[in-house]
C-alpha positions as a printed Julia matrix, in Angstrom:
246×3 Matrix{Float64}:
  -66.46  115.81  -12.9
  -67.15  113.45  -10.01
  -70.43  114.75   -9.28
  -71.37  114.15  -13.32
  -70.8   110.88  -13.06
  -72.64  110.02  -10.16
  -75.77  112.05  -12.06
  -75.25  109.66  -14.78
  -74.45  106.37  -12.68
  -78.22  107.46  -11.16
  -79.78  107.46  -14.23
  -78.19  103.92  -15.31
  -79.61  102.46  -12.53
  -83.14  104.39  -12.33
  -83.19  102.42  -16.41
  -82.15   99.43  -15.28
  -85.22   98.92  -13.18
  -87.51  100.22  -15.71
  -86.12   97.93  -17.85
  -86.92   95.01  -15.7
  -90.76   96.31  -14.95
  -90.97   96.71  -18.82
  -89.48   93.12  -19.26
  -91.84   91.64  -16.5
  -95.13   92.69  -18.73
  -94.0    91.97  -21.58
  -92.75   88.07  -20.36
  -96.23   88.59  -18.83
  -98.62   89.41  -21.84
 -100.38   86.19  -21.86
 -100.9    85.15  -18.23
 -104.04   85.26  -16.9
 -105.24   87.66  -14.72
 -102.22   89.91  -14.64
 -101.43   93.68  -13.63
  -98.71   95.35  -15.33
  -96.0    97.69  -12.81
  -95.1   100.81  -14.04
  -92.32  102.62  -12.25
  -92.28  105.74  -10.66
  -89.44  108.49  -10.86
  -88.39  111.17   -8.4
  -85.79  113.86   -8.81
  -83.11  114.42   -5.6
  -81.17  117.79   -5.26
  -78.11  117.38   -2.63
  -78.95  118.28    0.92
  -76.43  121.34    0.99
  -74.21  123.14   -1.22
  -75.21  123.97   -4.59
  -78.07  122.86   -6.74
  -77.07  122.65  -10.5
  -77.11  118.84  -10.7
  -79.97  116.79   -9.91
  -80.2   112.66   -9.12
  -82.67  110.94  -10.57
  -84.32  107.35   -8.97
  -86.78  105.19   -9.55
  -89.2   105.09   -5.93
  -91.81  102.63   -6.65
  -93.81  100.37   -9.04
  -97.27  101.12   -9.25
  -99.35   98.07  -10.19
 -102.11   99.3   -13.13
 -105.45   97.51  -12.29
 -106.9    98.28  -15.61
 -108.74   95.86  -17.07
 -106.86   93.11  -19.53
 -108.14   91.52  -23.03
 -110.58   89.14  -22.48
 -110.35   85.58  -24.47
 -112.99   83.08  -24.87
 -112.6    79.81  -23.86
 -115.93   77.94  -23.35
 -114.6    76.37  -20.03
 -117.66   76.03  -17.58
 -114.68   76.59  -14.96
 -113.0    79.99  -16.73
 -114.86   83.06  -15.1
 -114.22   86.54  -14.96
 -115.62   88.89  -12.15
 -117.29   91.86  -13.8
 -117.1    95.73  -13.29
 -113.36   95.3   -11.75
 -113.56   92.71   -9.08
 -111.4    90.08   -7.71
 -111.92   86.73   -6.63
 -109.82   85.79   -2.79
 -107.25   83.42   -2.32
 -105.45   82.05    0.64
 -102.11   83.03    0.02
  -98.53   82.01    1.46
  -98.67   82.05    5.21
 -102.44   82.05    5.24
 -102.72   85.63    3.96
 -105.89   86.18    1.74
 -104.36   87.46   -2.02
 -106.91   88.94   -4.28
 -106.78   88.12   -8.41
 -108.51   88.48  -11.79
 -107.34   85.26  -12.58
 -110.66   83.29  -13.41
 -109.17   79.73  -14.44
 -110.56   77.69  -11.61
 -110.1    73.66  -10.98
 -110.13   71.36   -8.67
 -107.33   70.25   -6.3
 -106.33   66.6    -4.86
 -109.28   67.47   -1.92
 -111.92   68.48   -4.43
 -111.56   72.17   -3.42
 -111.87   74.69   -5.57
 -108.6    76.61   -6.42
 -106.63   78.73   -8.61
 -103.46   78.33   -9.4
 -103.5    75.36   -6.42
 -104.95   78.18   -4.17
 -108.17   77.42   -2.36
 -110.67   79.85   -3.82
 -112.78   81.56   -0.83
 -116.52   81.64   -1.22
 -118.64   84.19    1.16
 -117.79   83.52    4.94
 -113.88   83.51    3.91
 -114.35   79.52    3.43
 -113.26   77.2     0.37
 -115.59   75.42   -1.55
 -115.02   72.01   -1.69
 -116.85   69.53   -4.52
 -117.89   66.53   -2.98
 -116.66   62.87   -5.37
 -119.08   61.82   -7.86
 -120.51   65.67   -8.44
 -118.79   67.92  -11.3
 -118.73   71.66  -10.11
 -120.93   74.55  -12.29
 -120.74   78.17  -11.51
 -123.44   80.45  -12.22
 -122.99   84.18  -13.76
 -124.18   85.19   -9.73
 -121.32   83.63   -8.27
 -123.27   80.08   -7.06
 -121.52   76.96   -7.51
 -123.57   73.84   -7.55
 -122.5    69.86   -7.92
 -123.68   68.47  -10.77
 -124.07   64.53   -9.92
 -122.3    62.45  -12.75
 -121.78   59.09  -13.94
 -124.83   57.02  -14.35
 -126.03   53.36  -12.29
 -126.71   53.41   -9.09
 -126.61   56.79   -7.65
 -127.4    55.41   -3.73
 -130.57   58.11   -3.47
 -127.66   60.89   -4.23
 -129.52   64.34   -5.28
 -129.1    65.46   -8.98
 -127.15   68.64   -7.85
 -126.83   70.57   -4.65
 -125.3    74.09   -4.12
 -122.14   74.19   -2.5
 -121.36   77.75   -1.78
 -121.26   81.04   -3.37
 -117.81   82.7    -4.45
 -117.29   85.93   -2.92
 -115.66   88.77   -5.25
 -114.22   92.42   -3.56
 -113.09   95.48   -4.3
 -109.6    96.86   -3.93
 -109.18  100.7    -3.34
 -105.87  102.61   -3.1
 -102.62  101.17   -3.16
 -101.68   97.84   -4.0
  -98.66   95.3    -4.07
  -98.29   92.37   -6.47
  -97.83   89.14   -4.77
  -97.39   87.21   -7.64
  -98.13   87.49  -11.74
 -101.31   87.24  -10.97
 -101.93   87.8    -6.92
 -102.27   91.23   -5.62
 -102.89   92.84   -2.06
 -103.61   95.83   -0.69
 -100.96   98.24    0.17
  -99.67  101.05    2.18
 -102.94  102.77    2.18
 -105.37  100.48    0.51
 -108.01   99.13    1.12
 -110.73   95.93    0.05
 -114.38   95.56    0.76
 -116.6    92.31   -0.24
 -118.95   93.28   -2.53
 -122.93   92.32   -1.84
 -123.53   90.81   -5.54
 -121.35   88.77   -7.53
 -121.42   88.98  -11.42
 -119.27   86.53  -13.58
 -118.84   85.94  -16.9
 -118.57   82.04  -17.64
 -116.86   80.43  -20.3
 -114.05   83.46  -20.65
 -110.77   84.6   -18.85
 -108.86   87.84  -18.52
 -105.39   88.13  -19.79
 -102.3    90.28  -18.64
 -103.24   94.2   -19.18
  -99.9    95.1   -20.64
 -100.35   96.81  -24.27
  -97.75   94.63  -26.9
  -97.19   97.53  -28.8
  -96.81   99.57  -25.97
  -94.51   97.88  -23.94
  -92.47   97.15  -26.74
  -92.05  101.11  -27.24
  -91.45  101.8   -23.74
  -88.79   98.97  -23.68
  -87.02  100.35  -26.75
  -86.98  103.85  -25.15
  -85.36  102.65  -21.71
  -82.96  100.69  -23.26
  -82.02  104.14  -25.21
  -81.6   105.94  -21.87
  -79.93  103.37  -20.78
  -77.74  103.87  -23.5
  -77.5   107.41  -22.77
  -76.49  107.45  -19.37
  -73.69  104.77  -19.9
  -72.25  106.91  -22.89
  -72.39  110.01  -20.5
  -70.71  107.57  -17.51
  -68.16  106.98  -19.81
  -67.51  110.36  -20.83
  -67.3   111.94  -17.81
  -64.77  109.55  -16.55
  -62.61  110.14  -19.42
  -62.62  113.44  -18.55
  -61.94  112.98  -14.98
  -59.25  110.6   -15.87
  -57.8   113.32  -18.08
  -57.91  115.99  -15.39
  -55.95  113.96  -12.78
  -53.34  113.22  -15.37
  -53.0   116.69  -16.13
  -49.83  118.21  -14.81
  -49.79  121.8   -13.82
């Protein structure tokens, strides 16, 4: 009976982590720019002896880069890259992250960021608004100062461009970084892309389906259920069979 109950202790656990990938996109629905995880699962047979039982696991998460909803906003700062790409971000430890997440604004040194993280603009540099100019991006990527206020301007030109954001594609694998930050994996790959398309005034939300998360949620917790019933069982039986005089 031992052997049953490690089959079923397997399968508790394999849930449990489904259950927290499910949980994650579905806390997740609404945030901008996210990629769900779906987990993978593998079936073990024991190195020697006999096969009749197998042990099942959950090996990885594999981030879905399918493209979210797409909300209108009408913010001259909310973008989203077209055809699948990502805009760069220096990341924790000076790592470049890549993400879908299009709400861009201005940090304490003008630069551009998201989520407080610089924004990179072709040549792997941040763009950075100089005072007295409000920044405008253009569907190609360009970002231009807009010169505000009104009075004396000191000679100051209307507007000036300020850099051009890059966007890139990610191929094969990929790890999540954050909600929102992704990079590539084991395997992957990225390449900066020649032409930059945008959509203004919009962002992308979290690519998790409500309805089906909710399903898939529902049906883990049920073989979650399942396995625990089956735990208990066959411990009751084991219990039984060492109590069992002869």
């Amino acid at each position: 009976m031992a052997d049953g109950i490690y089959v079923s202790m397997c399968g508790a656990v394999a849930r449990t982590e489904q259950l927290e990938s499910v949980a994650d996109n579905l806390a997740n629905l609404q945030t901008r720019g996210f990629k769900a995880s779906r987990p993978s699962f593998e079936t073990f047979l024991p190195a020697a002896g006999t096969y009749d039982k197998a042990y099942p696991a959950a090996t990885a998460a594999v981030v879905d880069l399918r493209p979210g909803p797409v909300s209108t906003t009408g913010n001259a700062l909310d973008v989203v890259p077209q055809d699948g790409a990502y805009l760069a971000v220096h990341g924790p430890g000076g790592l470049v992250n890549f993400t879908r997440d299009g709400h861009l604004g201005l940090d304490e040194t003008r630069r551009l960021v998201v989520g407080g993280r610089p924004v990179l603009g072709r040549g792997g540099q941040p763009i950075t608004v100089p005072s007295g100019y409000v920044p405008e991006i253009l569907p190609n990527g360009t970002v231009r100062g807009v010169l505000s206020g009104t009075g004396d301007r000191n000679g100051l030109p209307e507007e000036m461009v300020l850099g051009e954001l890059a966007t890139f594609r990610l191929g094969g694998a990929v790890e999540r970084t954050g909600p929102a930050m992704l990079r590539p994996g084991a395997g992957g790959g990225v390449s900066e892309l020649q032409e930059t398309r945008l959509r203004i005034g919009e962002i992308e939300l979290g690519n998790a389906s409500p309805l089906e998360t909710t399903v898939l949620m529902i049906s883990a917790q049920r073989n979650f259920d399942a396995s625990m019933q089956a735990l208990q069982t066959y411990r009751s039986m084991n219990g039984a069979e060492l109590g069992r005089t002869r």
